[in-house]
C-alpha positions in Angstrom: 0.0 0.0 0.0 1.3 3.6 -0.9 1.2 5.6 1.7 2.8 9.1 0.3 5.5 9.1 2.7 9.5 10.7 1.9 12.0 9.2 3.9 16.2 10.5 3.5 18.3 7.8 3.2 22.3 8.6 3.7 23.4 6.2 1.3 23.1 5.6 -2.3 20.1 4.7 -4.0 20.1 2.5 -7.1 17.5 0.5 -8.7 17.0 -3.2 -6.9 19.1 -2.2 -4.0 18.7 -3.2 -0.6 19.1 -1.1 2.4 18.8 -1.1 6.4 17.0 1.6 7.7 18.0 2.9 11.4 16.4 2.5 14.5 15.3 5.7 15.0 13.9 5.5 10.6 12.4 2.0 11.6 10.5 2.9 15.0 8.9 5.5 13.2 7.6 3.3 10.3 6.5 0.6 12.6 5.2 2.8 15.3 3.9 6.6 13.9 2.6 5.7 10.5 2.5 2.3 11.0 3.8 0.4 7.8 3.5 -3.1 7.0 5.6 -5.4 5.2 5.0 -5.0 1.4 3.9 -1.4 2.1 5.6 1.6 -0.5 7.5 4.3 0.4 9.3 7.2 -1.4 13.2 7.6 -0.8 15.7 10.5 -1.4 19.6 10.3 -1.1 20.8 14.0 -2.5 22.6 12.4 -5.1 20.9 10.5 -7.5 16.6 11.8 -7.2 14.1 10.2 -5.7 13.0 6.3 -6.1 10.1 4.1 -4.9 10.8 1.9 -2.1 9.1 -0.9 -0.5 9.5 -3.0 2.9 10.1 -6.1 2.4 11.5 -6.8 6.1 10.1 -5.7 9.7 12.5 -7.1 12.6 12.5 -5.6 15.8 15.3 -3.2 15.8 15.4 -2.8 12.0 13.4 -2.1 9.1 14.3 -3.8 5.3 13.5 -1.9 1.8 14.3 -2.5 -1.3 14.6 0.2 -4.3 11.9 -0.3 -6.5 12.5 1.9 -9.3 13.2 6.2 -10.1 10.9 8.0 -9.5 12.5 11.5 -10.7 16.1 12.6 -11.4 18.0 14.6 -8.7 17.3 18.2 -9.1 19.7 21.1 -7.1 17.7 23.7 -5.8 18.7 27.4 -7.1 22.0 28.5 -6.1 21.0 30.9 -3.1 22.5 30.8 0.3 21.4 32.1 3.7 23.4 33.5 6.1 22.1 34.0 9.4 22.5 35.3 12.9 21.5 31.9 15.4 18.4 32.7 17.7 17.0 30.9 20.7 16.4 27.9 19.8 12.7 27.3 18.6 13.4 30.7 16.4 16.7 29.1 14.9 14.4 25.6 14.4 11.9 27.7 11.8 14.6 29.5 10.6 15.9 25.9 8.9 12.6 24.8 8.1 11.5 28.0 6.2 15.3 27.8 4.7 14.7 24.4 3.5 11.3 24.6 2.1 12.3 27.9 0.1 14.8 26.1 -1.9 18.2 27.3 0.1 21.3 25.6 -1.2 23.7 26.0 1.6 23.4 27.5 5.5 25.9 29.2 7.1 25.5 30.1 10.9 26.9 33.4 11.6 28.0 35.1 14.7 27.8 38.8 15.1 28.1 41.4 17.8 24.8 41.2 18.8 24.0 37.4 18.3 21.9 36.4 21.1 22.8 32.9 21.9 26.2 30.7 21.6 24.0 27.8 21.7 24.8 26.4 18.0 24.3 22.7 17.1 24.5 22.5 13.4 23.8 18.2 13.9 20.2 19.9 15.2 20.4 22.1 11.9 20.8 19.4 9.6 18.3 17.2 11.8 15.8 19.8 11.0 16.5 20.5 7.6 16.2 16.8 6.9 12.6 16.7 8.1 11.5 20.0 6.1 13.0 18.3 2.7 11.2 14.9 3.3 7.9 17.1 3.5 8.7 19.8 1.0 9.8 16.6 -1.5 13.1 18.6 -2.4 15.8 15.7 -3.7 18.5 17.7 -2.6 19.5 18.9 1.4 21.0 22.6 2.1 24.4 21.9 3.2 25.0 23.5 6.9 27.7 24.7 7.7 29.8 25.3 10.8 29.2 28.8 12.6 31.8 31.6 11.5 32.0 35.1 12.5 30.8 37.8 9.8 34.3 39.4 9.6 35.8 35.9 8.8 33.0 35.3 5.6 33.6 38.6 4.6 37.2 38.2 4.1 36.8 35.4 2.1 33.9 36.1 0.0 33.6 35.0 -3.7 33.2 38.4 -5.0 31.3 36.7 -8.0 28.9 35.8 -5.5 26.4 39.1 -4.6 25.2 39.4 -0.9 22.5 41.0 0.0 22.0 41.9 3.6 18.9 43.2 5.0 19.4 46.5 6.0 17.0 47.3 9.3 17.5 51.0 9.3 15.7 50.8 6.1 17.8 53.3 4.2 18.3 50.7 1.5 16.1 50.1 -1.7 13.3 47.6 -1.7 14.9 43.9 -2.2 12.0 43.1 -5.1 13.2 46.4 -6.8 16.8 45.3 -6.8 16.1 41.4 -7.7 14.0 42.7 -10.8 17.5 44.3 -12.6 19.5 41.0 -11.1 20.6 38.8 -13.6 23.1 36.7 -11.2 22.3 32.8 -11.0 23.6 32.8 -7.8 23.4 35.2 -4.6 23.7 34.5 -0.9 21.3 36.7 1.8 22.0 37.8 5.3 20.2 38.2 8.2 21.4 40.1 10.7 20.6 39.1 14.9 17.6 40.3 16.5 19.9 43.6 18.0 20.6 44.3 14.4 23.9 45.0 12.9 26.4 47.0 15.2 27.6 50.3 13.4 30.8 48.8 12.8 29.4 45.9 10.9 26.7 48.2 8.8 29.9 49.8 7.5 31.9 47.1 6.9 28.8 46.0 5.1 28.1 49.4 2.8 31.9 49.3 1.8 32.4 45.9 0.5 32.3 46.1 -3.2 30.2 42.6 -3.1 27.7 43.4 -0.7 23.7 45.2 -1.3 21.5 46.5 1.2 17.7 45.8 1.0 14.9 46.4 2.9 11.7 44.4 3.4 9.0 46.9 3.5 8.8 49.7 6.3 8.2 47.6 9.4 11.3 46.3 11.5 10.9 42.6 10.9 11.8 40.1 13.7 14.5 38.0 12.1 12.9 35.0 11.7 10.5 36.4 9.8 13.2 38.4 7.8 14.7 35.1 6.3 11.0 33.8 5.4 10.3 37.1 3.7 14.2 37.4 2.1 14.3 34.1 0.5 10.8 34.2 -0.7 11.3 37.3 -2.9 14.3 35.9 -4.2 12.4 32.8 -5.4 10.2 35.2 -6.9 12.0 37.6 -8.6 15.3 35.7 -9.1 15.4 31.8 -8.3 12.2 29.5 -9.2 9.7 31.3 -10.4 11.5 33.8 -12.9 11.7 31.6 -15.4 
């Protein structure tokens, strides 16, 4: 029986393969959703798309599937990155959903003056971002990686790579307006922390030949809400929907 359910799988899919799901994969098969043996299932590995599984074991500790056949070749999502200031942590949780739903490539944790918490698990991060791809059936993950400090990205920035940061004194143009004259397939955004951007970083900012300020409308925007807002007017006006 299909059951319309995505599950990750960290190693390589190919056609008539057999795998061994975890413990953690197999208790929630057996006991959330409740799949039987001979039951369907989708499967992902962010490397070779998407294929249609089916359990052909249940044990006790372990669940058995076998790859059926593809279902759809693996598709990257738009080359947009996010760069963000961590938040307590149910804030940094939506923050890698929303990322991963709106099609972010890669996720890079990043400490500023003001960053509120020094509470950074990135195996959480990729945890998370794991569960918003199974349900927003992406066949790729955002790569996360380890925090750095904004000085230390800055220093070694691709300069082919524009950055936008969100500028909260709102002295910037409006992002849509800037994304309509972009022609760049690839961009990263920053958020800054809920404190904002010190003055020493807004300059450091405003002087770097690779960097844009934007704004998001005339209200302050809490930051979480920031990143949903940011990455969804880049889909629009520059990643999925362009086109």
């Amino acid at each position: 029986m299909a059951k319309n359910f995505r599950l990750y799988i960290a190693e390589e899919l190919t056609a008539e393969k057999t795998i061994i799901l975890n413990q953690e994969q197999t208790h929630y098969l057996k006991n959330v959703v409740k799949y039987n043996t001979g039951d369907t299932l989708n499967c992902f590995d962010n490397k070779n798309g998407e294929f249609l599984c089916q359990i052909t074991e249940i044990g006790k500790k372990n669940i058995t599937i076998t790859v059926l056949s593809k279902l759809q070749d693996f598709s990257p999502c738009p080359d947009i990155w996010l760069l963000f200031a961590p938040l307590k942590k149910d804030k940094t949780d939506y923050v890698i959903e929303k990322a991963t739903e709106l099609g972010c490539r890669k996720i890079i944790p990043t400490i500023t003056k003001y960053t509120i918490t020094n509470n950074i698990k990135t195996e959480r991060y990729t945890a998370q971002s794991i569960e918003a791809a199974e349900q927003c059936r992406r066949t790729d993950l955002p790569e996360i990686t380890l925090p750095q400090k904004l000085e230390e990205i800055l220093n070694s920035w691709d300069s082919s790579r524009p950055l936008y940061f969100m500028d909260e004194t709102l002295q910037s143009r409006p992002f849509p307006e800037i994304l309509a004259a972009e022609t760049s397939p690839k961009a990263a955004l920053l958020i800054g922390p809920e404190g904002g951007f010190s003055p020493e970083e807004l300059a450091l900012l405003r002087n770097s030949p690779f960097t844009k300020g934007a704004t998001l409308g005339p209200r302050i925007l809490r930051a979480e809400t920031a990143v949903a807002a940011a990455l969804s007017c880049w889909q629009i006006f520059a990643g999925d929907w362009r086109n």
